[in-house]
C-alpha positions in Angstrom: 0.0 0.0 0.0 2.7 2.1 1.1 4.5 1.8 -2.6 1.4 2.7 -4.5 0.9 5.8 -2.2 4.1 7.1 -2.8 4.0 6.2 -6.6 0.6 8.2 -6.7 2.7 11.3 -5.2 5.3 11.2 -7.4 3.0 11.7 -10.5 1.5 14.5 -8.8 4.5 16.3 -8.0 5.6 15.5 -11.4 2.4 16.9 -12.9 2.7 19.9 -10.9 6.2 20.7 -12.1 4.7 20.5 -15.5 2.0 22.4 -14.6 4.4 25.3 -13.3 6.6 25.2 -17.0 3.4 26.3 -19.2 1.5 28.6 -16.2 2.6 31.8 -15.0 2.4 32.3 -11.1 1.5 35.1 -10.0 5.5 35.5 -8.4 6.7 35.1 -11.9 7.9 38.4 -13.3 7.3 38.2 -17.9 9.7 40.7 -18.1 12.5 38.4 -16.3 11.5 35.5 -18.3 12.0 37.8 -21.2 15.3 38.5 -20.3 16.4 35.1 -19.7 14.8 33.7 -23.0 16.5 36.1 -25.0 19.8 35.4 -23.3 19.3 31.3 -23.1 19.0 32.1 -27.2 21.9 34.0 -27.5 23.9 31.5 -25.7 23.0 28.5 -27.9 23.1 30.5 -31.1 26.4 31.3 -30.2 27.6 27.3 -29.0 25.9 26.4 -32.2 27.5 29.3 -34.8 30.8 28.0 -32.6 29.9 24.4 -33.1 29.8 24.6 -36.8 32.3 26.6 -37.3 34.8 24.3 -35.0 33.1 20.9 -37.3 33.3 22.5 -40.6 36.9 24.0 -40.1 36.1 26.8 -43.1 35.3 30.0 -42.1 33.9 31.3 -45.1 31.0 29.1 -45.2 30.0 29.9 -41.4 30.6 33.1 -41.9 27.8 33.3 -45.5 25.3 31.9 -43.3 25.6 34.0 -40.6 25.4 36.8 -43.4 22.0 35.2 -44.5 20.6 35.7 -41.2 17.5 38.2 -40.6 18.5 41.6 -39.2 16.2 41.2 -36.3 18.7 37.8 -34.9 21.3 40.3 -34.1 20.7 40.1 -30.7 21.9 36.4 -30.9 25.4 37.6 -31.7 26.0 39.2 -28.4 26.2 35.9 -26.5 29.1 37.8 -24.7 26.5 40.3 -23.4 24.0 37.6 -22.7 25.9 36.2 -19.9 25.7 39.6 -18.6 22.1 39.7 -18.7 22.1 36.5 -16.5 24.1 37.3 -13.9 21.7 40.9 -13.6 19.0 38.9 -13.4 20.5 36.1 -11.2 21.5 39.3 -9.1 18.0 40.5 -9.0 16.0 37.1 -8.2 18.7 36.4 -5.4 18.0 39.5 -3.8 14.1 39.2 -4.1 14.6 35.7 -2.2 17.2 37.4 0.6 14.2 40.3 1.2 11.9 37.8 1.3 13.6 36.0 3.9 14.2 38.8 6.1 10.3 39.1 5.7 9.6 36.3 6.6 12.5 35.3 9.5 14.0 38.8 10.6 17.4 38.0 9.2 19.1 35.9 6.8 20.6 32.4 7.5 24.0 31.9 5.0 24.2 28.7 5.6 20.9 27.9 5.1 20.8 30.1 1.6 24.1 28.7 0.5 22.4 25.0 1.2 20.2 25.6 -0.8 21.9 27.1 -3.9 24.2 24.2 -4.0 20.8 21.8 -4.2 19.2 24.1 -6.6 22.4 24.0 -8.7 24.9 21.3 -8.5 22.5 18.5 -9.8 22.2 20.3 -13.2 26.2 21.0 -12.8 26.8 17.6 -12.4 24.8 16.2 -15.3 26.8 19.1 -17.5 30.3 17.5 -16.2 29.0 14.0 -17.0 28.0 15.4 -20.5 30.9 17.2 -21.0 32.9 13.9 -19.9 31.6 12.5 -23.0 33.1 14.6 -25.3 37.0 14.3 -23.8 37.5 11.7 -21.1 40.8 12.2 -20.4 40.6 16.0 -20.0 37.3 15.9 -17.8 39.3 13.0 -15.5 42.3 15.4 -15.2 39.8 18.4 -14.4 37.3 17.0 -12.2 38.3 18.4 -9.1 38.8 21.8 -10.4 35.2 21.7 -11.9 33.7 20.2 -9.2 35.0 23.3 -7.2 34.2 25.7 -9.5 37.7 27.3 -9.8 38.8 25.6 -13.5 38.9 29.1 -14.7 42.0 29.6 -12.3 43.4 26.5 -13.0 43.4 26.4 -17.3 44.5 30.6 -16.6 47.6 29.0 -14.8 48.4 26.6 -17.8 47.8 29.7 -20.7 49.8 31.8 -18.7 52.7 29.0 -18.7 52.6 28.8 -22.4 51.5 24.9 -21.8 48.3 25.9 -23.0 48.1 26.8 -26.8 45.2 29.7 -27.1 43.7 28.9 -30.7 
């Protein structure tokens, strides 16, 4: 009995999550989900454009069909600026949920918010490693540790500033 029950809850907590991707809540904010769409399609534009240009080796053909793209996909481009325009908006939903808190509690508990950004994020982080472990084995085993402590930005600046590093 027990089995079912908890089966049965699962669906509904699973339905509900769908429920939440297609419904706006009255919490959710269209002009934030703006931003971030437009920025989540910058970004894979730009891994894409990137992507093709890295398989096809020949600039000149990447470069034609970008040319042939509408004037109004410019925006895609500026993947560079995209990133930007998450970490304002990461910067503004983190401090709604700190107010919030202090609403709701009087103060704010660090340990208890940085708990729960590490549950919120390091699942999704880990399935990127395992995905990105696909792709070169061998480097991903070498850099594990830095990834997993988000500091392989320091690390691979250490081996380009060494010269052990080629940069194109």
């Amino acid at each position: 009995m027990r089995s079912a029950w908890s089966s049965y809850r699962q669906r509904i907590q699973w339905r509900a999550g769908l429920h939440r991707v297609f419904h706006r809540g009255p919490q959710d904010d269209p002009v934030v989900d703006g931003l971030r769409g437009m920025a989540s399609l910058s970004i894979v534009f730009f891994h894409c454009f990137y992507g093709a240009l890295f398989l096809l080796k020949d600039f000149d053909r990447v470069s034609a069909f970008a040319a042939q793209l509408p004037s109004w996909l410019g925006f895609l481009a500026n993947a560079d600026k995209a990133v930007d325009v998450f970490f304002m908006v990461s910067a503004y939903l983190l401090g709604g949920a700190l107010m919030r808190e202090t609403d709701r509690n009087g103060a704010i508990t660090a340990r208890d918010f940085y708990i729960r950004r590490l549950f919120r994020i390091y699942p999704l982080f880990l399935l990127g490693l395992a995905v990105y472990a696909l792709g070169n084995p061998e480097l991903a085993a070498r850099n594990l540790i830095y990834n997993l402590l988000f500091i392989d930005n320091f690390q691979m600046k250490k081996y380009y500033s060494r010269g052990l590093v080629a940069l194109d």
